[in-house]
C-alpha positions as CSV (number, residue, x, y, z in Angstrom):
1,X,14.8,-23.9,-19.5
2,X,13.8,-22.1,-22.7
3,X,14.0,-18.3,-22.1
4,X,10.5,-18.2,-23.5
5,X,8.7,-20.1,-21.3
6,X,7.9,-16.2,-18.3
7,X,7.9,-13.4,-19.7
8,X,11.0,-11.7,-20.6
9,X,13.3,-10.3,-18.0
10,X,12.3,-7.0,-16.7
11,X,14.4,-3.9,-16.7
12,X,15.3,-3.9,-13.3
13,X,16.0,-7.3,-12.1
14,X,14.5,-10.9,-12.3
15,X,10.9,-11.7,-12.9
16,X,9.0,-12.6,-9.9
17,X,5.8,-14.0,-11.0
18,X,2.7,-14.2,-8.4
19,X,-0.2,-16.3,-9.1
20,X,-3.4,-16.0,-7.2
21,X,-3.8,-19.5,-5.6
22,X,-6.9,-19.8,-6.8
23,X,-6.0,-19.4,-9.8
24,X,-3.1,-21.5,-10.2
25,X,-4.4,-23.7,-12.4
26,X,-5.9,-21.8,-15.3
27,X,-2.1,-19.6,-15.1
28,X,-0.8,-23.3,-15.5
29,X,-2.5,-24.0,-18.4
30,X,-0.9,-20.8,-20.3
31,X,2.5,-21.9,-19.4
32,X,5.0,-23.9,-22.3
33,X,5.3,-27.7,-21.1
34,X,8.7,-27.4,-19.7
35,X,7.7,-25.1,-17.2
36,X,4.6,-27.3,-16.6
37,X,6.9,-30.2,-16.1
38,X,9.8,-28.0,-14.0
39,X,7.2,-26.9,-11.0
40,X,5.3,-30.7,-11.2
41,X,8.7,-32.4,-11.0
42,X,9.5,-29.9,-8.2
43,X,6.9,-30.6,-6.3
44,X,5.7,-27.3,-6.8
45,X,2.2,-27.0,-4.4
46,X,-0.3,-23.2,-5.5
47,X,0.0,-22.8,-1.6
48,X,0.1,-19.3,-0.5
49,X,3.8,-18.5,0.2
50,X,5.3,-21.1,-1.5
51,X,8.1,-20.3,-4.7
52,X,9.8,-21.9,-7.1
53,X,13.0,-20.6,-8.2
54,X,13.0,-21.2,-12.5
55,X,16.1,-21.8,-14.2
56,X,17.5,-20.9,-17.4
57,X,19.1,-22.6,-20.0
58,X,22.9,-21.0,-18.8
59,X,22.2,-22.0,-15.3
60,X,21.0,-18.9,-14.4
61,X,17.9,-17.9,-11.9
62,X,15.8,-16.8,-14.6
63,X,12.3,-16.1,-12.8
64,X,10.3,-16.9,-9.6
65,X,7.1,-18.2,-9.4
66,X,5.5,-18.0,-6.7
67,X,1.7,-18.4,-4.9
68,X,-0.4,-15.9,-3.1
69,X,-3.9,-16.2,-1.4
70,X,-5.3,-12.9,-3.2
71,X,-4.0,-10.0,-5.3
72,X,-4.2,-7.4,-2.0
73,X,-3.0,-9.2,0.3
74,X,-0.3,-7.0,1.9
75,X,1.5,-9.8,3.3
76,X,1.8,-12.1,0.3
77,X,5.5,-11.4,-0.5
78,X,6.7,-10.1,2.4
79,X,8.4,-13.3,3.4
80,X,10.6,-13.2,0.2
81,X,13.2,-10.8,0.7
82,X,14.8,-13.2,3.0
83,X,14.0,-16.9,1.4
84,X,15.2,-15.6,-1.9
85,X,18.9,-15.5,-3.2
86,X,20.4,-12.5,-2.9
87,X,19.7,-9.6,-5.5
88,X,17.6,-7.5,-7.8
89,X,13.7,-9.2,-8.7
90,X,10.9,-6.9,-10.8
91,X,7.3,-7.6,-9.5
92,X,5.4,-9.2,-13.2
93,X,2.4,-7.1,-12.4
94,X,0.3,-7.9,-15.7
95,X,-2.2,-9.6,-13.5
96,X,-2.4,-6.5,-11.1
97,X,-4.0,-2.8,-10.9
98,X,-1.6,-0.3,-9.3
99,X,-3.0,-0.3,-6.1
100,X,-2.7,-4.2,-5.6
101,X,0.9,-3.8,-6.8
102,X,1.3,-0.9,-4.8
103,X,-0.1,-2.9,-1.9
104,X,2.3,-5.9,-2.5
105,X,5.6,-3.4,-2.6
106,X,4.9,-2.2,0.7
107,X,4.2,-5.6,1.9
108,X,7.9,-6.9,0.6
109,X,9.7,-3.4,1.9
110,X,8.1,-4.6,5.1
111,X,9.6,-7.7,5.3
112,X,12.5,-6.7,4.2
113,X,13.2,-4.7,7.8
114,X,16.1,-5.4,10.3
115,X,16.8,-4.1,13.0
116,X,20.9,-4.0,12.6
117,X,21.6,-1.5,15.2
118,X,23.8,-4.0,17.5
119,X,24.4,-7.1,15.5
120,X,25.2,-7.0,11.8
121,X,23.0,-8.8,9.8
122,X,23.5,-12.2,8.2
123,X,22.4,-11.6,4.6
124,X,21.6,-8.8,2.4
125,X,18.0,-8.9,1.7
126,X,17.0,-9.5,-1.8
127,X,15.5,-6.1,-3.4
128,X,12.3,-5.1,-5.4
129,X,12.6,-2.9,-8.3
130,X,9.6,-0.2,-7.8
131,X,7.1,-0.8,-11.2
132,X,6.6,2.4,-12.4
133,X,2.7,2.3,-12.2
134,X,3.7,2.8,-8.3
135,X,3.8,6.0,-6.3
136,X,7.0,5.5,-4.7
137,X,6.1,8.7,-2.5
138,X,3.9,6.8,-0.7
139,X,5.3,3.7,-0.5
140,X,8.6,5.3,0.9
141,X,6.5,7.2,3.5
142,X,4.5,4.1,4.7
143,X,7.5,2.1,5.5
144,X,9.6,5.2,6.7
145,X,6.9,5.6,8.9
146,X,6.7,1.9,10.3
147,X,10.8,1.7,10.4
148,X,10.9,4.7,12.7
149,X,8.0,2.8,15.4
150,X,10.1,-0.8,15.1
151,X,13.9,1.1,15.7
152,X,12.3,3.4,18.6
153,X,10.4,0.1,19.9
154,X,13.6,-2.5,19.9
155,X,16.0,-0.2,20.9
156,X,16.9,-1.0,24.9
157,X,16.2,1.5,27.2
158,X,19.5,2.4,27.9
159,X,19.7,3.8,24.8
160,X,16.3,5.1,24.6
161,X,14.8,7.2,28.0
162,X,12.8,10.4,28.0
163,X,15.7,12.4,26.8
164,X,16.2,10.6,23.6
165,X,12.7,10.4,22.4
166,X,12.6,14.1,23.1
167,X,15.8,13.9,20.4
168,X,13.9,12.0,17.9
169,X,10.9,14.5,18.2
170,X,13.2,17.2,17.8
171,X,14.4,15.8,14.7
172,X,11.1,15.2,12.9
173,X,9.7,18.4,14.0
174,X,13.3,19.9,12.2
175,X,12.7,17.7,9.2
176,X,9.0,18.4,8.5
177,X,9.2,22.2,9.6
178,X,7.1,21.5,13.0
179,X,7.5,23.3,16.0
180,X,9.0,21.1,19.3
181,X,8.6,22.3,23.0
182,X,9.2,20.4,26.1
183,X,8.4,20.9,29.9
184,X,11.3,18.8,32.0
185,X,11.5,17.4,35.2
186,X,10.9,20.3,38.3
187,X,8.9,22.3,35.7
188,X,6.2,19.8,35.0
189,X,5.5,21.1,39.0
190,X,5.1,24.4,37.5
191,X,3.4,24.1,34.4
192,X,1.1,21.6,35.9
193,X,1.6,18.3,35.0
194,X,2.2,16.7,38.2
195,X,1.2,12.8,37.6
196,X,3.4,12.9,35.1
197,X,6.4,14.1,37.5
198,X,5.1,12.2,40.0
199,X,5.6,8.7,38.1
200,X,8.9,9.7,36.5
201,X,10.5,11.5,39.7
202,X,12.4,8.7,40.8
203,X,14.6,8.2,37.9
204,X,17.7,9.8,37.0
205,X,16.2,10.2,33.5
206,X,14.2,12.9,34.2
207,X,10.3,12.8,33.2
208,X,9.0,14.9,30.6
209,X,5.6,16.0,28.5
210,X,6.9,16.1,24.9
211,X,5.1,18.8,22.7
212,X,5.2,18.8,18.7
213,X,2.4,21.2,16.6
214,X,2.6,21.3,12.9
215,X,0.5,22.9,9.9
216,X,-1.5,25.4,9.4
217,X,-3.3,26.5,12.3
218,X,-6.7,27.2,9.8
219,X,-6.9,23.7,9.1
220,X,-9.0,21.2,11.6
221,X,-7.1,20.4,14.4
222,X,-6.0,16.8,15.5
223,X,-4.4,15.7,18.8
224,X,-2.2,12.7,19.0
225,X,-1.2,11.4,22.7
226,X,1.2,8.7,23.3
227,X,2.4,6.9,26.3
228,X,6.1,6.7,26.5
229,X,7.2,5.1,29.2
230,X,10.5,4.2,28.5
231,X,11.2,1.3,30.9
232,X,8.5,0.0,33.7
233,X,9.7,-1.9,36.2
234,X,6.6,-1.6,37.9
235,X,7.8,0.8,40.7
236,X,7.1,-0.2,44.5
237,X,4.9,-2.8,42.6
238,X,7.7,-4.5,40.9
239,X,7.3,-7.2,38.0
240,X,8.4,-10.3,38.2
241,X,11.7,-10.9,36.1
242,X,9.6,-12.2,33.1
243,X,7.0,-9.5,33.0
244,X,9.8,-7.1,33.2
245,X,11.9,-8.5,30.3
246,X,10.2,-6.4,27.4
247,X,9.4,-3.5,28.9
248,X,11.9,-1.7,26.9
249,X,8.7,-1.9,24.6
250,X,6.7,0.0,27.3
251,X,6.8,3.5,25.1
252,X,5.8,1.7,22.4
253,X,2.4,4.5,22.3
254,X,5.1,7.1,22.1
255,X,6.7,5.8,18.8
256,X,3.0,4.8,17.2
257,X,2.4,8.5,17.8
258,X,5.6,9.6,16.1
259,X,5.6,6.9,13.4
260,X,1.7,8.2,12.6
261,X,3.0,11.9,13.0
262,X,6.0,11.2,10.2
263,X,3.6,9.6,8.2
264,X,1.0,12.4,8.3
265,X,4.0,15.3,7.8
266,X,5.7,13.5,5.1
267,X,2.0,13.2,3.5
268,X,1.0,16.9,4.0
269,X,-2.7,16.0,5.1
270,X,-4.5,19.8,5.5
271,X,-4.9,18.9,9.6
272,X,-3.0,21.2,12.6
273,X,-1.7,18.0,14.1
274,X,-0.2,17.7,17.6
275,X,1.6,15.8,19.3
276,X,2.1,15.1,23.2
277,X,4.0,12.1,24.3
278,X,4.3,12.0,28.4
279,X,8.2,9.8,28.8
280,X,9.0,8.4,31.9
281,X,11.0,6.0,33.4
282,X,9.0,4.4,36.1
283,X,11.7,3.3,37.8
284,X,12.4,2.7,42.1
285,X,14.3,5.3,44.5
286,X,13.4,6.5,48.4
287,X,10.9,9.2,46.1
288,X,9.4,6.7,44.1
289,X,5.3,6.9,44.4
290,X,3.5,4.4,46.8
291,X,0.6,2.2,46.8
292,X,-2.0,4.8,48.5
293,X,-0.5,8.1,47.7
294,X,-2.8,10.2,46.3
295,X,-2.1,12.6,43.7
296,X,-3.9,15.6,42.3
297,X,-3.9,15.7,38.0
298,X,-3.5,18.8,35.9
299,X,-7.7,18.2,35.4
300,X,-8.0,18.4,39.2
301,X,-9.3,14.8,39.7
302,X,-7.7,13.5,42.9
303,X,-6.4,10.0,42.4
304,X,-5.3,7.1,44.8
305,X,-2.8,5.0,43.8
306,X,-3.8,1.1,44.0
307,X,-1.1,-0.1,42.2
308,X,2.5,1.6,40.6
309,X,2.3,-0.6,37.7
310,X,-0.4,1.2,36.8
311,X,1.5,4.0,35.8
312,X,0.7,4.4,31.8
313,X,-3.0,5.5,32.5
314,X,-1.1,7.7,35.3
315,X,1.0,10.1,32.5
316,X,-1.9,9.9,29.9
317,X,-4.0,11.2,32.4
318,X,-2.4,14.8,32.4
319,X,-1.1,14.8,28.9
320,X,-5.0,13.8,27.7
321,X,-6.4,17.1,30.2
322,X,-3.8,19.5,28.5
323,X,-4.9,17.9,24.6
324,X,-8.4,18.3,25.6
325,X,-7.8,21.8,26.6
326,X,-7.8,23.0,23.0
327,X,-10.9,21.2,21.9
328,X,-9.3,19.8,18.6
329,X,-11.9,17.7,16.2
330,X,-10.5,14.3,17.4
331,X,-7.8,12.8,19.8
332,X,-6.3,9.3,19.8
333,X,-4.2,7.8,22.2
334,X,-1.8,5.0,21.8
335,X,-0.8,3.3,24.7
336,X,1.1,-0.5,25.9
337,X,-1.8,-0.6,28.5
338,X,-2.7,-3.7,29.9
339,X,-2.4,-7.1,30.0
340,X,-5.9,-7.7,29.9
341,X,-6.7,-6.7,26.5
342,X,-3.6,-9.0,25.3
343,X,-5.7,-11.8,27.3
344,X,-9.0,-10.8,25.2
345,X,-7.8,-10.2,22.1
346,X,-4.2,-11.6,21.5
347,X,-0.9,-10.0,21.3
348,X,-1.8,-9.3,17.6
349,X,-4.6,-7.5,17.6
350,X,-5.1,-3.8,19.2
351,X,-8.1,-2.9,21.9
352,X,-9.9,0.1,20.2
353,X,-12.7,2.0,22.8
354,X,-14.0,4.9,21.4
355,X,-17.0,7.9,22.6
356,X,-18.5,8.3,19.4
357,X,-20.2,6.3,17.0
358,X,-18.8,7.9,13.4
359,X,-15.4,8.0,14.5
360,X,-15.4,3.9,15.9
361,X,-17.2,3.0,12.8
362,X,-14.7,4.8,10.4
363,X,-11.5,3.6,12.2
364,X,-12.6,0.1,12.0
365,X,-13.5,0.2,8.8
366,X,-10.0,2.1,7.2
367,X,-8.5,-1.3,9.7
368,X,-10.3,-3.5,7.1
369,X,-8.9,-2.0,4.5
370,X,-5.6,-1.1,5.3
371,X,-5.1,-5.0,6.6
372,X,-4.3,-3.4,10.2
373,X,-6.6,-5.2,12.5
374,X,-8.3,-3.8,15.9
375,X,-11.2,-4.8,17.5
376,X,-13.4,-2.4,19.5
377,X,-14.2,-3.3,23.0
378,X,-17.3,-1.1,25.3
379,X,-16.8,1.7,27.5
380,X,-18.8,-0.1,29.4
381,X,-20.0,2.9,32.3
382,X,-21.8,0.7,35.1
383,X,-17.7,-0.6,35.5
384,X,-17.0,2.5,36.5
385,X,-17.8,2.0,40.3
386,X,-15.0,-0.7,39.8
387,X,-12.3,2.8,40.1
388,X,-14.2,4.1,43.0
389,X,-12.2,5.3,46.0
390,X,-12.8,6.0,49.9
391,X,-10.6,8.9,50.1
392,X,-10.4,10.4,46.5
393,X,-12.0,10.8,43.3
394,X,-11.0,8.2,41.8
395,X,-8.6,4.9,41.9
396,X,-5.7,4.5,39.1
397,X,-6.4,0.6,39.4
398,X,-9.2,-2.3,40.4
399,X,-9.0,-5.1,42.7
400,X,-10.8,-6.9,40.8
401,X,-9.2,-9.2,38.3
402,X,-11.9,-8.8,35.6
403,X,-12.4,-6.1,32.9
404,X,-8.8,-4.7,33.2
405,X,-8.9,-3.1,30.0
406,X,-12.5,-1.3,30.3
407,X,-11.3,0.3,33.5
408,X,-8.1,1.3,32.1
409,X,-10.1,2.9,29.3
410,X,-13.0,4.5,31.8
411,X,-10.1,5.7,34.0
412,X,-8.7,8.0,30.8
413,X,-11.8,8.6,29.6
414,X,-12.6,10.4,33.1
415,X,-9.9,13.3,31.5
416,X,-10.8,13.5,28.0
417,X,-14.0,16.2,27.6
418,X,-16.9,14.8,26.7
419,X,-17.7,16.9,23.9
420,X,-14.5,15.5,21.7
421,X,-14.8,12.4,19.7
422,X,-11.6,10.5,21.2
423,X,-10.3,6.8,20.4
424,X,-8.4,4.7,22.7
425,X,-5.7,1.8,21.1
426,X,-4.6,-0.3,24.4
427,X,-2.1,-2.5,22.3
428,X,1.0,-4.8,22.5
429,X,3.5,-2.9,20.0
430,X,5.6,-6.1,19.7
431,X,5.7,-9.2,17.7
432,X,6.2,-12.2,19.6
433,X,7.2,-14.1,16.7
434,X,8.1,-13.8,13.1
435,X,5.6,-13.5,10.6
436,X,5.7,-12.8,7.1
437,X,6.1,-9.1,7.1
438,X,6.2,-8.6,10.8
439,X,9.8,-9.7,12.3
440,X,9.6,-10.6,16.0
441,X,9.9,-7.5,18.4
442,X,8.4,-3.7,17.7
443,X,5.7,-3.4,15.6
444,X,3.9,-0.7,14.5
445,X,-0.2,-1.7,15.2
446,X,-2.9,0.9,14.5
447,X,-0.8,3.3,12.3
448,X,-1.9,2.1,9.1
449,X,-5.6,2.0,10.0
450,X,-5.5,5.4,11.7
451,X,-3.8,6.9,8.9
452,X,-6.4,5.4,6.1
453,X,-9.3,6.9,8.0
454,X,-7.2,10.6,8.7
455,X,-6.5,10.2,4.8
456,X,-10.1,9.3,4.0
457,X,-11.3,12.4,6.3
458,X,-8.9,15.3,5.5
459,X,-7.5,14.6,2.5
């Protein structure tokens, strides 16, 4: 084809051309007849995801045309950087401000992850030149960020137990000039944190409450809590085999809250951010907990123990007391929960329950915008009676088979002061399939949205 038909090759690689669907036809219109008759001979269809590789006249891939279903959508390109051929493409962004095209570069970086720690991967992927209209700061922190949740999340637990995510805290607290303390095994007895020993005792790996604070201690404070339980096979409890088989992903909380804590570090939002992540592995020995043990928390609440694969709500419990004991401005928790909000909503979309209005209304909205969906879901109080026990204060499960997630969010709620605007995700942390931009296995759901409203708020 006549070199004149896109416009001339970019600086930094070949031409990738996205047309707004919608618009397809008035962009077709503008283009010389040979490029007309190249995509209609093609078969070329303005579907969103669908590409057209344009040659030149030496043979050469001279540009790439391809359709998306609007100019922000963060997923639009993401599925290119493994259909297309190998090399170095520059984003045609006439058609775009710098926040669409920002919004699109993340999108592709996205789907350009793999996770190559055990198997080499097959291809390289192709690369995006950054347009300069960018701010490659934050587009290298957003997908640093997500990187660090998908590695933690699909690495096996053999290679990931309490002691290495205490590594990987470490390092970030090194790396972003934080400070990292953590309270091990026999000493959570002593420093009073003993649901969280109790869940993790019967594990060679021992348990542990992780503890990261960074900032300036002037600046509004912000509590992050993530459950990290590193493998769950249900204790006394036990899964079936096929419950059991992704529960490598069962701290996938833990690495939200770290991929959010990179992000916020890296970004230097004015908070006093800190971090507790309770790790366990809830695993079986002759000390494991029982059905009917009852344990006293750090709060004081006694609680009888229905079920052992209830165990997430078990470590948050103490690790939620000890955040609430500083009264920051706002805690979140992240947390692989349960089962039933995966039934309610989907494996795609994160529970959200939240005690105050402003703070549900403005995390919901930065979810909108940031293209990181959650739903919220009531702390519905009358279920409450639903966690009520005979012999103490209150029960770590239901019998009942309805409402799982409500009670698993009253339960917590039970340990978080009433006085502190606090948001619950209960959410999957895995993709069950490939999508554009989101590769099957960890996934990093919630991080983007809470970011966008911490951004909004402090910044």
């Amino acid at each position: 084809m006549h070199d004149s038909l896109l416009p001339a090759p970019l600086p930094h690689g070949i031409p990738l051309v996205p047309v707004v669907e919608s618009e397809f036809a008035t962009w077709l219109e503008r283009q010389d007849e040979a490029l007309r008759r190249w995509l209609t001979t093609t078969g070329f269809k303005a579907k969103s995801g669908s590409f057209s590789l344009i040659p030149g006249a030496d043979g050469q891939l001279q540009a790439v045309v391809t359709s998306i279903s609007q100019a922000d959508d963060l997923w639009a390109l993401s599925h290119l950087p493994a259909a297309l051929p190998e090399g170095d493409y520059a984003l045609d962004a006439a058609a775009f401000d710098p926040r669409q095209t920002e919004r699109l570069t993340v999108g592709w970086a996205l789907g350009a992850y793999q996770f190559t720690r055990y198997k080499a991967p097959k291809r390289a992927m192709a690369r995006l030149a950054l347009e300069p209209t960018c701010d490659a700061g934050r587009i290298q922190r957003v997908v640093e960020a997500v990187t660090l949740v998908r590695d933690l999340i699909n690495t096996p637990a053999e290679d990931l137990m309490p002691e290495h995510l205490a590594e990987t805290m470490q390092a970030l607290a090194q790396a972003f000039g934080a400070t990292f303390a953590q309270t091990v095994g026999e000493d959570l007895l002593a420093h009073n944190f003993p649901v969280i020993h109790t869940v993790g005792r019967a594990s060679v790996h021992p348990p542990r409450l992780l503890d990261l604070r960074w900032g300036d201690p002037a600046h509004p404070r912000v509590t992050l809590v993530g459950k990290g339980v590193c493998f769950d096979s249900g204790g006394l409890d036990l899964k079936p085999s096929s419950a059991m088989r992704l529960m490598k992903k069962d701290m996938g909380g833990a690495a939200t809250a770290l991929g959010l804590a990179r992000l916020i570090m890296s970004a230097g939002l004015p908070i006093r951010l800190r971090v507790l992540v309770a790790a366990v592995d809830n695993a079986i020995a002759g000390n494991a907990f029982r059905p009917g043990d009852v344990i006293r928390s750090r709060q004081g609440l006694t609680i009888e123990i229905h079920n052992t694969d209830a165990e997430g709500r078990l470590i948050l419990c103490d690790a939620l007391a000890e955040a609430g004991s500083e009264q920051p401005e706002v805690m979140i928790d992240f947390a692989t929960l349960t089962g039933a909000a995966r039934v309610a909503l989907g494996t795609a979309v994160p529970a959200l329950f939240c005690n105050d209005e402003a703070l549900a209304s403005g995390l919901l909205a930065a979810a909108e915008r940031e293209q990181d969906p959650c739903w919220r879901l009531p702390l519905h109080q009358p279920y409450r009676e639903m966690l009520d026990s005979k012999i103490a204060d209150i029960a770590n499960a239901s019998d009942s088979s309805y409402a799982g997630a409500i009670t698993a969010a009253l339960f917590l709620k039970e340990f978080v002061p009433a006085s502190i605007p606090w948001a619950h995700f209960d959410l999957m942390a895995w993709n069950l399939k490939t999508q554009p931009g989101r590769p099957e296995g960890g996934e990093a759901m919630a991080l983007r949205a809470v970011f966008g409203w911490l951004k909004e708020r402090y910044a």
